[in-house]
N, C-alpha and C positions, 0 to 999 in steps of 0.2 A: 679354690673351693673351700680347703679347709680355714682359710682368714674368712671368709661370707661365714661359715657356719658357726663360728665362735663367737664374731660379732651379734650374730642371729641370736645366738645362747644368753649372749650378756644384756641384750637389751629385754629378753625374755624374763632373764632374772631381778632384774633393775623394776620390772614391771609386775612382776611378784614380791618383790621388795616393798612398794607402793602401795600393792590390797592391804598386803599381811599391816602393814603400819597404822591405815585406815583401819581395817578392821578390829584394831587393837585401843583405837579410841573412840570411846563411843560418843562425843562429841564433836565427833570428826576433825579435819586437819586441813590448814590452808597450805595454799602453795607453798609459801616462804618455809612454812614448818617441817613440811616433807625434806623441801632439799637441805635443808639442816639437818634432820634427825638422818636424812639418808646419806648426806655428804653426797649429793647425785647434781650438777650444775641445773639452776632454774630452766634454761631452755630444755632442758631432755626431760625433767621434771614436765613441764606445760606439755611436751609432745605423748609424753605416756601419759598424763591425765585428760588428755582430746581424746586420745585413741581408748581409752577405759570407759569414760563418760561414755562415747558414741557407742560403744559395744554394753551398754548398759551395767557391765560394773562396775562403775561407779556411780552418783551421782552427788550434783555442787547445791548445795544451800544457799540459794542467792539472799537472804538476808546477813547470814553471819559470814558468807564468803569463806565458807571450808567445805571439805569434800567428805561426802560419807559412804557405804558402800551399796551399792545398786541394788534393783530390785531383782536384776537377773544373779547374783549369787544366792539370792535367796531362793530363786526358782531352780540352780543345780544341788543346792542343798536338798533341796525336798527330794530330788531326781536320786539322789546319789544313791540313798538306803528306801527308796521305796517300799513302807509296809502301811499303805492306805485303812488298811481294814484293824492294824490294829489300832494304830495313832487317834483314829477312828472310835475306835469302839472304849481309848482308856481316857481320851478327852475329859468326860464330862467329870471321873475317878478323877483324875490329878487335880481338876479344880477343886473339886469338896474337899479333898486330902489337903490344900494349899490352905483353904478357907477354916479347914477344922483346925490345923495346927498352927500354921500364921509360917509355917516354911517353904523351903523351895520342893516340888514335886518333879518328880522323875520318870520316864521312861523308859526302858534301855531293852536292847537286844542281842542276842551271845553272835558272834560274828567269829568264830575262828575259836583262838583261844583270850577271847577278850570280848567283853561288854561295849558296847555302841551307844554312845544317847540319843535317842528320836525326838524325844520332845521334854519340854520343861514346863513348866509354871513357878513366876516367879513367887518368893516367898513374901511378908510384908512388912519385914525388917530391913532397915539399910543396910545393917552387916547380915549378910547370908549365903548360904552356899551358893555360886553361879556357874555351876560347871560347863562347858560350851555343846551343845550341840554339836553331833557329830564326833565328840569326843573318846576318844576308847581307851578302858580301862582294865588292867587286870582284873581276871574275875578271883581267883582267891583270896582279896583281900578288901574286892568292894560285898555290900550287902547286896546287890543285883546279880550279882554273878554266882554266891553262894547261896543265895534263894535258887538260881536257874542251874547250879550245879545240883542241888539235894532231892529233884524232882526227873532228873535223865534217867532210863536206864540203867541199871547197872554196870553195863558192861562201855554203854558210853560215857559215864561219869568216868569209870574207870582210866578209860582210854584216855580222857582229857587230864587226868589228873597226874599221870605218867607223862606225858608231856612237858607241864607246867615247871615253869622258872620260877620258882618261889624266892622271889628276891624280895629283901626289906625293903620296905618304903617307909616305915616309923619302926620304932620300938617294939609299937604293939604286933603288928604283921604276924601272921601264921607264915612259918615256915618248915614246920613238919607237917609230911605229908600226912602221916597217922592220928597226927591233933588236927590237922582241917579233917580229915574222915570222920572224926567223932563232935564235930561242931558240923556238918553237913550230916549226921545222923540226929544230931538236937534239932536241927533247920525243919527237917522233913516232917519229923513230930509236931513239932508246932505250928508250921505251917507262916513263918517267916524268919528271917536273915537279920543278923547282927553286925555293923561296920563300927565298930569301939576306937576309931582314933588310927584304923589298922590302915589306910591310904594317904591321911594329911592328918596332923596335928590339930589337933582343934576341932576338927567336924568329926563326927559321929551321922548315922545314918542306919535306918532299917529300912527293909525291901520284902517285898512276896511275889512267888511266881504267878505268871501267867499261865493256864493250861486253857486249850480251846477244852469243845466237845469232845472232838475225838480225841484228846489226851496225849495233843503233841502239847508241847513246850514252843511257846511264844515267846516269851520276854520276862521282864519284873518290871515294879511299877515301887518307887521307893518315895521315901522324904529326907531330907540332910539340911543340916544344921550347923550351929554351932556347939559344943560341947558341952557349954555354961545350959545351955534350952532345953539340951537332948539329953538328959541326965538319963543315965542305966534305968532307974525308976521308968521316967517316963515313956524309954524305948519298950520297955516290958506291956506300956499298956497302950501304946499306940499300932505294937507289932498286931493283937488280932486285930483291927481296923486295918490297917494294908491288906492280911490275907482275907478277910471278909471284898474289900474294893478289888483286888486283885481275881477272885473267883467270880465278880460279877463282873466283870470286865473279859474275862475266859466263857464265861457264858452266854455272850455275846458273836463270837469266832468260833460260826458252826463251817465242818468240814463240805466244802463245796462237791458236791456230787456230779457226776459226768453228764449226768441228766439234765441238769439244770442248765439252763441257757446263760452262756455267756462270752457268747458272741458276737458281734456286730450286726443289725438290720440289714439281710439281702434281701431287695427287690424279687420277686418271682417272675420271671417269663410270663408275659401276659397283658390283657388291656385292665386300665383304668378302670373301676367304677365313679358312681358320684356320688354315692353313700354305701362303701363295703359294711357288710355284715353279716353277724350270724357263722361265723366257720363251725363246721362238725365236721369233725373225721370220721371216716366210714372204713372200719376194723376189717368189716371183709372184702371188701372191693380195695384196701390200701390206697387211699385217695379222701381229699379233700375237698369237701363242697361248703360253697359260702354262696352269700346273694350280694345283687346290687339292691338295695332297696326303692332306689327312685327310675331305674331306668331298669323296671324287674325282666333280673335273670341270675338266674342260679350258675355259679362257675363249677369247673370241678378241676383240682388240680391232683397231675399223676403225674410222675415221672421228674418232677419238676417245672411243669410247663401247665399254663390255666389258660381254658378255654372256655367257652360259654357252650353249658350244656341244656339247658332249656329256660325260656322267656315265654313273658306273662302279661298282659295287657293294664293289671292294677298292680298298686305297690305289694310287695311282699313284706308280713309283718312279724314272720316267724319260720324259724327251720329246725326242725327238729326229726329223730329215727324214731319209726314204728312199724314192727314187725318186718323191719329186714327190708326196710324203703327210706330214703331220705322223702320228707312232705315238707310241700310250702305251707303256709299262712296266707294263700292272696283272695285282698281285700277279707272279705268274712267267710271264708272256702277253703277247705285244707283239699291238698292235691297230691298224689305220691307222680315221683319222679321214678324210672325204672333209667338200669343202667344207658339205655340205647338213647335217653332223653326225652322220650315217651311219656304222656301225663294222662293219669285216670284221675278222677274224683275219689275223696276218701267220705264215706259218711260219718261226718264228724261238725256238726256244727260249729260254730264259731261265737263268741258273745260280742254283743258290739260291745267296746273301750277294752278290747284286747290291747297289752300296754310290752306285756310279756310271758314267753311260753318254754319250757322246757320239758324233757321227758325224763324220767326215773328209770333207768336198765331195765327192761324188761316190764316195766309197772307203769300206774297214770300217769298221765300228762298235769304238770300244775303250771298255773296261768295266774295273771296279775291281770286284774280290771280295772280301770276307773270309774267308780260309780260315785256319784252326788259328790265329788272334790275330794273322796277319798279312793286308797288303793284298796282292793280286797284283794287275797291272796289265797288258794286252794286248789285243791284235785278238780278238773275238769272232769262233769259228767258229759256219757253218751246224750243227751240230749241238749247241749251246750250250757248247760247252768253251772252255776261253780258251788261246792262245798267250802264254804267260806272257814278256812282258820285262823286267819289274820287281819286285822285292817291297820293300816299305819299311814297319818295325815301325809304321806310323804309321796312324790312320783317314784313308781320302782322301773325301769330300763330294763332291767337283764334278771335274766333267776336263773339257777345251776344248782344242779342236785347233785352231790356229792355221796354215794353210796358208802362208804368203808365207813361214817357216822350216820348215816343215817340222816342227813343234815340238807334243809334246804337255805340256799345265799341268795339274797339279792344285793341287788347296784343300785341306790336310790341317790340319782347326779345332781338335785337342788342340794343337797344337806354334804354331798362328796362322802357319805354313806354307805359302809359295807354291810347288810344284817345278813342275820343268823336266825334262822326261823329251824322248831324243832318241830313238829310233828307233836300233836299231844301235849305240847304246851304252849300255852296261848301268847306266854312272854315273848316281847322280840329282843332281840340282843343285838348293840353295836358294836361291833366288832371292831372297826377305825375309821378315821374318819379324816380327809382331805379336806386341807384350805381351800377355797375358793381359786385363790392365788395359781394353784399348784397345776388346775384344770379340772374336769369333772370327770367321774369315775366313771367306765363304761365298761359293759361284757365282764366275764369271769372266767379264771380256769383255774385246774386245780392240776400241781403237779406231784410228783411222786413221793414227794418227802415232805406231803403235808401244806407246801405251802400256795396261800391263794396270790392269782396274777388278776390285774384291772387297768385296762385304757384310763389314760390322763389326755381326756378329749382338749384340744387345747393346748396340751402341756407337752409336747411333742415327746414323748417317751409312755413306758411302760413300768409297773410297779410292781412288786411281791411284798405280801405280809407273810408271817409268820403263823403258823397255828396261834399263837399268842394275840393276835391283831401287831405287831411291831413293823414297822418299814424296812426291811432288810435291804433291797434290791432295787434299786435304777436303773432302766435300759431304756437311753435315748435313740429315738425315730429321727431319720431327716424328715420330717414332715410333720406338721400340727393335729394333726386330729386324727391319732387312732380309735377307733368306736368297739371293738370285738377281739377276743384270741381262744385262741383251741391249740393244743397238742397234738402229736400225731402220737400214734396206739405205742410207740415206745419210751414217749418222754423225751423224747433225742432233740426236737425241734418244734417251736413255739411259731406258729400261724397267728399274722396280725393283720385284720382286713382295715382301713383309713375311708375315710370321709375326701372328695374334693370340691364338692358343691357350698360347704361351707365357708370354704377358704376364699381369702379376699384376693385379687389379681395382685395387689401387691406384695401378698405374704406367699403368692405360689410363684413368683420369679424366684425365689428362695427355695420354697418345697417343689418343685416341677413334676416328683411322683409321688402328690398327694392322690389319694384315690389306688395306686396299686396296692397289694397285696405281698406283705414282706413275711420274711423267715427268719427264724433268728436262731443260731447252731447250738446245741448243749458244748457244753465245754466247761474244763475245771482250770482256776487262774496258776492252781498249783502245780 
């Protein structure tokens, strides 16, 4: 057993012997070259490169007939150090940083008591710094680690710095603890990190911390060089452009709130519609009412389970609370629903080219027309005519009134259109705006930190902006066409009604619960 197991060991090794070789020439390596540079016989060579290639890391260049390293090490790299959001959010900074100085750009993240590299950009010299990915480095003596030391805590700077092995790696190297404390008291001042030659000879490098919103400690985001390029001088005036890119890149990594949905889409207990729409949740009965629009009926979901709670002979065009009833919109006739499922009439006329309708807590109702090719947009009167504040050449879908501004939004799905309409001022304002590409914008909600959620009809997922208009947020649907979402009264779980009538038989073998009604859980990634 123990001759198997050290055999096992040795062909293990022999076939990490084989990456690391590969991966060390970036022109890769032929057979013949491996078992030379490895002293390994050709046959065991061919049997570790079949079994590498088929397991994807490797892969052979059939024109120059050498081996280079697969696309599955590149995919456990990514896996390894997983920080999506910030990699993310420093992407577009490391390029302009690459672009502005002609060097390599840097990413890195404290891991222990040492710096990590996430990501790079190369620089656009042939001689230039190439440090590898994945690489960890002491942090008192790179500029990444001493930008992300001068920015902790106190007491956690402290703690790491009572740790730390100040061992030389040049001449230049800090090795007093009391002289790094007082160049991580210059750092913090200015607001980035100095590397003078203190980790390899010849390169020099400056760096600035990452801080999110909430004012944790993310990372540092650097450039390095060569010595000759990166003169003291010019580290002195590139260092506020790092911590200028460095704090817009922290102002991008807001703290995820338990609120916010970030969960997986669960299906809800219940039947199919063939055009879900319209969700409202109803605060005091703690349930959720939506409609099918083409096979009218109002659902209501309690408990976790949806059931059809009254049906309607025309299509429903609108659902909206007033006065302590959910009401339809069907055909030109608004109707209140009572708990029991029960329907009276509401005297409330209706205009024809009703398009869309919302209510304001407690206040009017405002509605979207189509009149003569354009939308009109205003408070619905008791006698069904509209006080017109808006017109916009655009179709509008969805309106939501957002009380804490005062603010009304629509969904207008030709243009992939978010507006902003204020009350009293006649401008419209767009707020962002979807590719075509991406799907069409449908339904709105608002959740507790501000930010607005919108159907990507089409685009099988769900989207968030930012108070800013900015895309922060993707959450994909198994199914193509969500049309509507609402909140429930604590923010905790995002309601998404889907479309199935739209969808082609061959695109619903794929989506099979298009037309249900899914939930999707608050949850924090941290």
């Amino acid at each position: 057993m123990t001759k198997n197991i050290g055999e096992g060991t040795g062909a293990l090794e022999k076939a990490l012997d084989v990456l690391e070789a590969v991966g060390a020439a970036p022109e890769g390596l032929s057979q013949t070259e491996l078992a030379d540079r490895l002293a390994i016989p050709r046959t065991t060579v061919y049997r570790l490169l079949a079994t590498l290639v088929t397991r994807g890391l490797l892969r052979r260049d059939q024109l120059r007939k050498v081996y280079c390293l697969g696309f599955r090490c590149f995919e456990m790299a990514r896996q390894a150090y997983a920080m999506p959001d910030l990699v993310a959010a420093a992407a577009i900074e490391l390029r302009t940083l690459r672009d502005l100085t002609g060097e390599t750009s840097y990413l890195a993240a404290l891991d222990g008591r040492e710096v990590i590299s996430l990501e790079r950009c190369d620089g656009a010299h042939s001689r230039r710094s190439q440090a590898a990915l994945g690489q960890r480095k002491p942090i008192h003596c790179t500029s990444q680690g001493k930008a992300i030391l001068s920015v902790l805590d106190e007491s956690a700077r402290e703690a790491l710095i009572r740790e730390l092995n100040l061992k030389p790696l040049t001449q230049h190297t800090i090795t007093d603890r009391r002289r790094l404390q007082a160049e991580l008291k210059v750092t913090a001042a200015r607001g980035y990190a100095i590397d003078d030659e203190e980790i390899v000879l010849g390169v020099r490098c400056v760096g600035a911390p990452i801080v999110d919103t909430n004012g944790r400690v993310r990372g540092a985001i650097s450039v390095a060089g060569p010595a000759y390029r990166l003169t003291p001088d010019r580290l002195q005036l590139l260092g506020p452009e790092l911590a200028d890119a460095a704090r817009r890149v922290g102002a991008q990594l807001h703290p995820e709130a338990a609120t916010v949905p970030n969960g997986a889409a669960e299906p809800v207990p219940g039947h199919w519609a063939f055009h879900g729409a319209y969700p409202l949740w109803d605060s005091r009965n703690q349930c959720l009412y939506w409609a099918d629009r083409l096979a009218p009926a109002v659902h209501c979901t309690l408990g976790g389970v949806d059931t059809v709670h009254a049906s309607f002979e025309q299509p429903i065009v609108a659902l909206v609370q007033r006065d302590d009833a959910v009401c339809a919109v069907v055909g030109e006739a608004m109707v209140a629903i009572d708990p029991d499922g029960s329907t009276r009439s509401v005297d409330q006329p209706i205009p024809s080219g009703l398009r869309a309708l919302c209510d304001e807590a407690g206040g009017p109702l405002w509605a979207a027309v189509e009149q003569a090719g354009v939308t009109v947009i205003g408070q619905l009167q008791s006698d069904g005519g509209i006080n017109v504040q808006w017109r916009v050449s655009e179709a509008v879908q969805c309106l939501k009134w957002r009380s804490e501004d005062a603010t009304l939004f629509a969904a207008a799905p030709d243009t992939g259109s978010i507006l902003m309409l204020k009350p009293g001022t006649p401008g419209v304002r767009r707020l962002a705006t979807i590719p075509k590409g991406s799907g069409s914008v449908s339904g709105l909600a608002f959740d507790s930190e501000g930010g607005i959620w919108t159907c990507l009809q089409g685009g099988w997922g769900v989207v968030r902006f930012a108070a800013d208009g900015g895309l922060d947020r993707v959450v994909g649907l198994p199914v193509p066409c969500p049309t509507d979402l609402a909140f429930d009264g604590q923010f905790s779980s995002l309601y998404v009604a889907t479309a199935r009538q739209s969808v082609s038989l061959e695109v619903l073998n794929d989506a099979p619960l298009s037309g249900r009604l899914f939930r999707i859980a608050g949850g924090s990634p941290n």
